[in-house]
C-alpha positions in Angstrom: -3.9 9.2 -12.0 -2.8 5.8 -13.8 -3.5 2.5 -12.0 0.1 2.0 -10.4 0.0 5.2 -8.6 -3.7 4.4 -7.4 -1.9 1.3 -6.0 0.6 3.0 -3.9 -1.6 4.3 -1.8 -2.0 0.9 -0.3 1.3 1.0 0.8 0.3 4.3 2.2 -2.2 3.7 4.2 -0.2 1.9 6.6 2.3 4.2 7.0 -0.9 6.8 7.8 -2.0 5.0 10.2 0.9 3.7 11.9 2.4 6.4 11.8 -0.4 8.3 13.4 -0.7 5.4 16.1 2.7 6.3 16.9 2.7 10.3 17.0 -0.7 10.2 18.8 0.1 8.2 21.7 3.5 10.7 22.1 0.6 13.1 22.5 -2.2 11.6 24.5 0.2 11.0 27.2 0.9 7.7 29.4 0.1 5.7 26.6 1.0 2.3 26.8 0.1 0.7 22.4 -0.3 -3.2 24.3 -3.0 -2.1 26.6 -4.5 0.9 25.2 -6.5 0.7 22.1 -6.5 2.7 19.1 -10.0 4.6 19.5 -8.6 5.9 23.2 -6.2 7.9 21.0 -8.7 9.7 19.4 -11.0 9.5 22.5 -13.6 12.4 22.9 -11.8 15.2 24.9 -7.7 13.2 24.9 -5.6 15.2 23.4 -4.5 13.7 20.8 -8.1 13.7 19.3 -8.5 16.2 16.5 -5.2 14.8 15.0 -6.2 10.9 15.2 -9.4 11.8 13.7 -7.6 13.9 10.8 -5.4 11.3 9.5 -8.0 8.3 10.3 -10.5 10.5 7.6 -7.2 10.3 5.5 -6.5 7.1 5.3 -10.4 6.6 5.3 -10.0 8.7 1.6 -6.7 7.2 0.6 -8.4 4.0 0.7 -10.9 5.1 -2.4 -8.4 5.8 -4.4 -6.4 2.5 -3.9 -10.0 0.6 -4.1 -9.9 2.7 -7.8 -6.3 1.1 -8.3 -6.8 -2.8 -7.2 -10.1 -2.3 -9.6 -8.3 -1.2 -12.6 -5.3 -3.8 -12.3 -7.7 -6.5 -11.9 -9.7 -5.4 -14.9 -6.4 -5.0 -17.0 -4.7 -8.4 -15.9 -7.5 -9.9 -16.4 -8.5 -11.0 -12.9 -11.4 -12.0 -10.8 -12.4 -8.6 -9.1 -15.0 -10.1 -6.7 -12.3 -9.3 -3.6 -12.5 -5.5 -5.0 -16.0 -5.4 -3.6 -14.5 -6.1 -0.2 -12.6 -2.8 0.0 -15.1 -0.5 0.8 -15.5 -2.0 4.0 -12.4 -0.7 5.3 -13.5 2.6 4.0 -16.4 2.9 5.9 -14.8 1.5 9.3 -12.4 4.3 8.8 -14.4 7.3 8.0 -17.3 6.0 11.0 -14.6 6.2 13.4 -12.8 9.7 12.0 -16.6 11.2 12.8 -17.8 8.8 15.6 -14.9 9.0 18.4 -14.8 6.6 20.6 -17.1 8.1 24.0 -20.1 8.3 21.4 -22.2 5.8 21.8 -22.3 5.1 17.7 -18.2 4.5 17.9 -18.6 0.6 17.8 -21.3 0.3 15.7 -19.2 -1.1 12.6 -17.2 -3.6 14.6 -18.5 -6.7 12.4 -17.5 -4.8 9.4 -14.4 -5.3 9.8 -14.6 -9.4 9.4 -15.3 -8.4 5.4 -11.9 -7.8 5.3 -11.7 -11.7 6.2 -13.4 -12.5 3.4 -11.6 -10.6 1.1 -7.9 -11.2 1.7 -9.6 -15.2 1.3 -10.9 -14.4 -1.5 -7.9 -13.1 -3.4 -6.4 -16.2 -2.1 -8.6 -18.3 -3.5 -10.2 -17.0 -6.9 -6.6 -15.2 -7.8 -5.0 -18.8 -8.1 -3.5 -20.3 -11.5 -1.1 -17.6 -12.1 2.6 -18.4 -10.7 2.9 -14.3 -10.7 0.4 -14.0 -7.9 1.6 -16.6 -5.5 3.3 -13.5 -3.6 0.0 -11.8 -3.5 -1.7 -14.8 -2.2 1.0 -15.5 0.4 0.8 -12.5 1.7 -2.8 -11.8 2.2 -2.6 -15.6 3.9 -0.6 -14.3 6.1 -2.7 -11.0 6.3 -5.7 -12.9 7.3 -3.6 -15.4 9.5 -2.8 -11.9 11.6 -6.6 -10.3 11.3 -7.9 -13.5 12.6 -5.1 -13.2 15.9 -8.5 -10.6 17.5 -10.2 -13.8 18.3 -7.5 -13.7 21.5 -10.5 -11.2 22.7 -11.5 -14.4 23.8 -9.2 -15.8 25.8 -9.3 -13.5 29.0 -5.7 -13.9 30.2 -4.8 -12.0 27.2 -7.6 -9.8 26.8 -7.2 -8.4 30.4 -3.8 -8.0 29.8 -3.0 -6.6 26.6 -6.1 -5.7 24.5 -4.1 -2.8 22.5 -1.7 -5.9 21.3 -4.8 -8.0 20.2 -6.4 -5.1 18.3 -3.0 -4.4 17.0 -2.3 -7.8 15.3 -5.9 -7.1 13.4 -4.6 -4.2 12.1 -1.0 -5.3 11.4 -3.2 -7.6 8.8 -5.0 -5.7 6.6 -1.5 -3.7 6.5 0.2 -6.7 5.6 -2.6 -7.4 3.1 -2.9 -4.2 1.6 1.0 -3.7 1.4 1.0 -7.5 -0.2 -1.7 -6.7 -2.7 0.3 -3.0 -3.8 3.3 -4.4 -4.4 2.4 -7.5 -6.4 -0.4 -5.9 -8.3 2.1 -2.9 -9.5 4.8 -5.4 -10.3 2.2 -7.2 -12.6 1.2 -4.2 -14.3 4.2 -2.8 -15.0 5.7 -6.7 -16.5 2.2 -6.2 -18.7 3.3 -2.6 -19.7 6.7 -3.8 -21.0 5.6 -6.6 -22.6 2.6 -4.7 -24.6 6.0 -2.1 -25.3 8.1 -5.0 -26.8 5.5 -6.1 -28.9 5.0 -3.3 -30.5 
């Protein structure tokens, strides 16, 4: 696979998970998405387990490949690729919870893993700078981060009691912003560098 399909998959991702959100809760039943949190859906025993933990894996393995893509576009634009090494973080969070449901008491064992995401969609904010092409990129993982940091409403009990599935939500809704962001700008850079290379020659 070239580098611009690897890259699609981060536009996939997303749509795996939301869309399993979605079709999951239609199955487990009385599920409410801003109180009830994503690992009740694939819950040991709900019934919209073996499914949730089938696409989670998915998207868990989709996310390897589009690690493989954001690798390769940084190496041929020429960028820093120190937010690459971020990337596998999400991997891991994914595939633990595809084989840990949540009941099992190993389930929220990678909780701070997740804050490496943080780091990462900073880092491409920060080290990717000096080229006016990636100011979309940057934006949006900004604004990816600006969302991921929204789980610190944990903290605020009002909210927390109320709507914890929204809180978790928001996190998510950020790397997907990021992700999406970081597709999309890093295919339209490579394929600007692929018709260039072609009119020079």
């Amino acid at each position: 696979m070239n580098i611009k399909t690897l890259l699609y998959t981060g536009i996939l991702i997303p749509i795996v998970f939301w869309g399993a959100t979605i079709i999951c809760g239609f199955i487990h039943g009385h599920y409410n998405h801003l109180t009830g949190t994503v690992s009740e859906l694939g819950a040991i025993g709900s019934p919209s387990e073996p499914l949730m933990a089938t696409l989670t894996m998915f998207g868990a393995i989709l996310s390897m490949f589009f690690m493989m893509g954001v690798y390769g576009a940084c190496k041929q634009l020429g960028l820093n690729i120190i937010p690459v090494f971020t990337l596998p973080a999400f991997t891991f969070m994914m595939g633990w919870a595809a084989m840990f449901h949540s009941g099992n008491h190993l389930h929220s064992a990678t909780g701070p893993v997740f804050f490496i995401l943080y780091l990462g969609a900073l880092l491409v904010a920060v080290l990717w700078r000096g080229k006016k092409e990636l100011v979309s990129v940057r934006i949006s993982s900004l604004l990816g981060l600006a969302f991921m940091l929204l789980i610190f409403l944990r903290f605020v009990p009002a909210i927390e009691n109320t709507y914890p599935g929204l809180i978790q939500r928001f996190a998510h809704l950020g790397w997907s912003v990021w992700f999406t962001g970081l597709s999309i700008g890093l295919i339209r850079l490579v394929s600007l560098q692929e018709n260039q290379q072609l009119l020079n020659h």
